[in-house]
Structures are given as structure tokens and as C-alpha cells.
N, C-alpha and C positions, 0 to 999 in steps of 0.2 A: 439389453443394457439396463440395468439395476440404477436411479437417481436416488439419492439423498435428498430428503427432506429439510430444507434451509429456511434458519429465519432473518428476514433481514433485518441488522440491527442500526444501520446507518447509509443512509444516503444522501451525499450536497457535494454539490459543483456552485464555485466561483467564480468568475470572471475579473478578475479585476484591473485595475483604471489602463494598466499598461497593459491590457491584453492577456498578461498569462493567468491559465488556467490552476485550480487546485480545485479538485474531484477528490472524495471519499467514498468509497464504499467497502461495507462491511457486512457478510453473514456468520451470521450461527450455526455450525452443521450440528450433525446428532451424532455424528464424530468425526475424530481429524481424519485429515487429507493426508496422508502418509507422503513424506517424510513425517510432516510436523508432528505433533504430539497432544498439540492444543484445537480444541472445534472449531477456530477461524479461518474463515475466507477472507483477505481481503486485498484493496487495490487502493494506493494513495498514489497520485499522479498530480507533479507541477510541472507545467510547462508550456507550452505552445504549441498552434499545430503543428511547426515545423522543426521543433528541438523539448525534447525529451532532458526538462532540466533535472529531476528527483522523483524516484519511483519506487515504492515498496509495494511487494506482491509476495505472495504465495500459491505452490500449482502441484498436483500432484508429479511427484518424481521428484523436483526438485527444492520444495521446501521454500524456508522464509528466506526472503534475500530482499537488497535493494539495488537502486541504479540511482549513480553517480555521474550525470552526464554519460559519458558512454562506457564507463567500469561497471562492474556488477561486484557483488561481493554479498556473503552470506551474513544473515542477521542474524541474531539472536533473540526472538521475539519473548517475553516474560509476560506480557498483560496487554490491555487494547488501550490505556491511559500511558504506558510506558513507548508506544509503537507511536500515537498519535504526539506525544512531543518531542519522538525523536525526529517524527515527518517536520513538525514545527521547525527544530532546532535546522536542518539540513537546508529546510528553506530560506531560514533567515543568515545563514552562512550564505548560500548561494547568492541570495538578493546584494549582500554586502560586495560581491565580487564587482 
């Protein structure tokens, strides 16, 4: 089995006051992960051990997509500044709920 050489360009985990979790990580391949188009790997994850509030991932086969509590649905990734405020925006909608 053939590995890609990745660079990691972000990694941080949060805890915060109320427990839930927001994790970032991000690499750089030396090229995309088919579906996608773009060099990134990555995984943005809020939530708790035990509920899965906001998730954005990419994997091969299936491309960029997030999680909405228990819906999935396809993204449309354009950039790593445009991905990380829309992880913002999701979570600060959620929090509001």
C-alpha cells in the first residue's frame, strides 16, 4: 500500500467551560483525496463524548461533507479560511439553540 506524504498544517483541541469539545485538524497532501479536488485533509469536530454536535470531514470516496447533528450533507469546500468560519458560524448557531 502506497502512503502520501502529509504536512500537518493545524492542530488544537478545546475543552471548554461546559465540557464540549472543538478539535481541529488539518493536513496538506501532495495531492487531493479523490473526490475532492483540493490537497486537504481535514476534521473539525464540536461536541461531546456523547453527542456529535458539528462535524466537517473529508475521506476518500466520499469527499467534503459536514454533520449536522445526525444529518450529513455535502460541502462545498473553496479555501481553509472559508471552511474554518463556516465551522465558526455552525457552532455558534448550534450554541444559540
Amino acid at each position: 500500500m502506497q502512503y502520501m506524504k502529509a504536512s500537518l498544517l493545524a492542530r488544537t483541541k478545546e475543552i471548554r467551560d461546559d465540557g464540549a469539545i472543538v478539535e481541529v485538524v488539518i493536513w496538506e497532501l501532495p495531492e487531493p483525496l479523490p473526490p475532492s479536488t483540493h490537497s486537504f485533509k481535514y476534521r473539525l469536530f464540536y461536541g461531546t463524548t456523547r453527542e456529535e454536535r458539528v462535524r466537517y470531514d473529508n475521506e476518500r470516496g466520499k469527499g467534503d461533507h459536514r454533520h449536522i447533528g445526525t444529518k450529513e450533507e455535502p460541502y462545498v469546500f473553496s479555501s481553509i479560511d472559508r471552511l474554518l468560519d463556516d465551522f465558526e458560524r455552525d457552532i455558534q448557531e448550534w450554541s444559540a439553540l
